[in-house]
N, C-alpha and C positions, 0 to 999 in steps of 0.2 A: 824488139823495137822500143823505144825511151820515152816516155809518157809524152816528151816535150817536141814530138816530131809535128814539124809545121804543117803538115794538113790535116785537116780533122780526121778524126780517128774515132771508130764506134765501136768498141765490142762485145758483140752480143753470145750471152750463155741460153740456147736452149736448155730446159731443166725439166719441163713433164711436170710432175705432180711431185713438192713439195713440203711438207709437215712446216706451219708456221714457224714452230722453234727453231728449225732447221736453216728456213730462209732468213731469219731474224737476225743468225748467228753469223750469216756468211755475209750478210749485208752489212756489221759492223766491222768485218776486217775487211772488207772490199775500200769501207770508207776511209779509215785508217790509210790503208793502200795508197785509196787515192790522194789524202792530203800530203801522202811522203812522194807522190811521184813516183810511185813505183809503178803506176799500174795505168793503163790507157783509161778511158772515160768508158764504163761498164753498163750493160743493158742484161738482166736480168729477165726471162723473158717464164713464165712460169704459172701454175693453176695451185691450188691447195685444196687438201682433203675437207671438209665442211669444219671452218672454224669463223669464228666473231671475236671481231677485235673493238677496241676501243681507243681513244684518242687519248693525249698526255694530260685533259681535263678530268678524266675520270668520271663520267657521264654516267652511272650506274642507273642514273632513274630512267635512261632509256632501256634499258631492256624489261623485255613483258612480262619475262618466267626467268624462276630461279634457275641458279648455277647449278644445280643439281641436275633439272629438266632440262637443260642444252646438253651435259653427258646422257640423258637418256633419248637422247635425237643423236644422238654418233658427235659429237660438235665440240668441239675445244674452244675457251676463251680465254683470251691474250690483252693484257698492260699494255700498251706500246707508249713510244714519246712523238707520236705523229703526230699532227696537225691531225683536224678535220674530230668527228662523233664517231660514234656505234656504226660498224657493216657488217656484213659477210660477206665470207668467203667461202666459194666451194667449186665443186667441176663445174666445167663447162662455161667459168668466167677467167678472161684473160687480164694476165694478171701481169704490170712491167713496174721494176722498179731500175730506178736511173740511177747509177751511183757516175756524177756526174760535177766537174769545177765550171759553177756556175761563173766563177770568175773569167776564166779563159774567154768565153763569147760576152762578156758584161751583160750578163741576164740578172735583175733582181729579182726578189720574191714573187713579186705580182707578176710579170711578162714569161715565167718558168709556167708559172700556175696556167697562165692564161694558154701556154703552150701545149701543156700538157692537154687540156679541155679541146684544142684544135686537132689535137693528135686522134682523138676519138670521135670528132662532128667528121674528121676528111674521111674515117671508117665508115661510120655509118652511111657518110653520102655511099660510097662503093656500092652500098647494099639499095638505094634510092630511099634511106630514110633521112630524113631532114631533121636533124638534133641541133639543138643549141647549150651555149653556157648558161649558167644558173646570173639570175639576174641581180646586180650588186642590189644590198638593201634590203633582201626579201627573203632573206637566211637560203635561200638555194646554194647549194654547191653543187659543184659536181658538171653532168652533163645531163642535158631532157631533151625527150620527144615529147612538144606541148606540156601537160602537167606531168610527162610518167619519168621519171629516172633509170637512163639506160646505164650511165660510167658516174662511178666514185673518184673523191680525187684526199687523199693527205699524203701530203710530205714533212718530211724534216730537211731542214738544210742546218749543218753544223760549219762553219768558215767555210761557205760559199759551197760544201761540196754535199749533193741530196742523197739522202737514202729514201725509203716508202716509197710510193709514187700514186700506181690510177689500178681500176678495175674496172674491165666491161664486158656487161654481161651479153656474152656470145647466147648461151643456153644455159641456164641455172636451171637450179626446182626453187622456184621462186618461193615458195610456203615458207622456206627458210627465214624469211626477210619478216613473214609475220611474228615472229620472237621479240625483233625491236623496234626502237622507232629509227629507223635506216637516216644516218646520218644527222638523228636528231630534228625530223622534219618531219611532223604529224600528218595525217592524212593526205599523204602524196603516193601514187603508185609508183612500182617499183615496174620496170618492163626488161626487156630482152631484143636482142638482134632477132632472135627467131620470133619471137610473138609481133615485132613490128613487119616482119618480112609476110608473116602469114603461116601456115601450116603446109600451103600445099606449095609454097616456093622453096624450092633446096635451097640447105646452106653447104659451102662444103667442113671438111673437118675443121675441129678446132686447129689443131696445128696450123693448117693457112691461114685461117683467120690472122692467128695471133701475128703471123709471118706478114701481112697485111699492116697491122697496126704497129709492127716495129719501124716497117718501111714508111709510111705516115709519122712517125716518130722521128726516123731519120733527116728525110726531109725537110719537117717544120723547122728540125736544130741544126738543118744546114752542115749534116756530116758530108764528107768528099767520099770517104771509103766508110763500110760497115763487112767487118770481119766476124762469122759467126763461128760460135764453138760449140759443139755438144760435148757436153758434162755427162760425167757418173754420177750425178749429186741424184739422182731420179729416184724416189720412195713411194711406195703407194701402201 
């Protein structure tokens, strides 16, 4: 099917559990892909083993503990040229990166971002938590319940088409996040779908979750069709 078929077109890779360098690597020939037309508008749909990434500023004075002591916590850190500070990454946080021609819908920088932030407050209503965007002005990024940080957001857009994208935490081990300063915003909590839900509310598995928040994804970017694929790309 031709990249350039008149109805919107989503295709989504289930992947499971990915090694950063791994996603990192597939995400730059997706992009490439996409700027040649070779390849429909791609969703990335994926978790990762416990790693910390940083932004294309190079933020080093937000992390708490040496590079050393993030390998003696299981934990990998990563360079990247995304937008946004210091996160983590690890199980049990859904993980979407869009590789996507912002140009095709005339979205810019801001109303992508802004999209993306909507993609995760329509999830959380699902569950009856009430999340909002981080507020211009007040270094918030991201996405919050009241003061606590549910979803991350960096991207890169290179000629209109994005790679990186958002993170929300379904169920993390939140302790992870005390390493840094999460997003470069001091004394703000970090929270979860599960800890907003309660303890004694089920959630069901990650996988629907995540299946959830592509289709909230879908929607906001006004795809017609979304065709999913499951990949061999799956590491643990």
């Amino acid at each position: 099917m031709a990249a350039t078929s008149r109805r919107r077109i989503l295709e989504v890779w289930r992947m499971g559990v990915v090694k950063y360098s791994e996603g990192l690597k597939l995400q730059e020939k997706l992009v490439s892909d996409r700027k040649a037309g070779k390849i429909l508008d791609t969703l990335l749909s994926l978790q990762h083993p416990h790693t910390y990434t940083l932004g294309k500023r190079k933020t080093d004075h937000n992390l708490l503990v040496s590079k050393s002591q993030f390998e003696d916590v299981g934990a990998e850190l990563h360079y990247t040229e995304r937008g946004g500070d210091v996160t983590y990454h690890g199980p049990h946080q859904a993980i979407l990166y869009p590789i996507i021609n912002l140009r095709d819908i005339g979205f810019g920088a801001r109303k992508y971002v802004e999209t993306l932030e909507q993609t995760m407050i329509k999830l959380s209503a699902l569950y009856g938590v009430e999340a909002r965007a981080g507020q211009a002005g007040t270094g918030e990024t991201g996405v919050w319940v009241e003061e606590r940080k549910i979803g991350a957001i960096g991207v890169r857009i290179s000629f209109g088409v994005t790679s990186h994208g958002l993170a929300f935490n379904i169920d993390p081990d939140l302790s992870y996040f005390e390493n840094i300063v999460p997003c470069g915003i001091a004394d703000k909590e970090v929270t979860s779908l599960r800890k907003e839900v309660g303890k004694i509310a089920s959630l069901p598995a990650d996988e629907f979750v995540q299946e959830q928040l592509v289709s909230c994804f879908a929607r906001l970017f006004r795809y017609e069709d979304v065709i999913w694929k499951e990949t061999p790309f799956c590491m643990n």
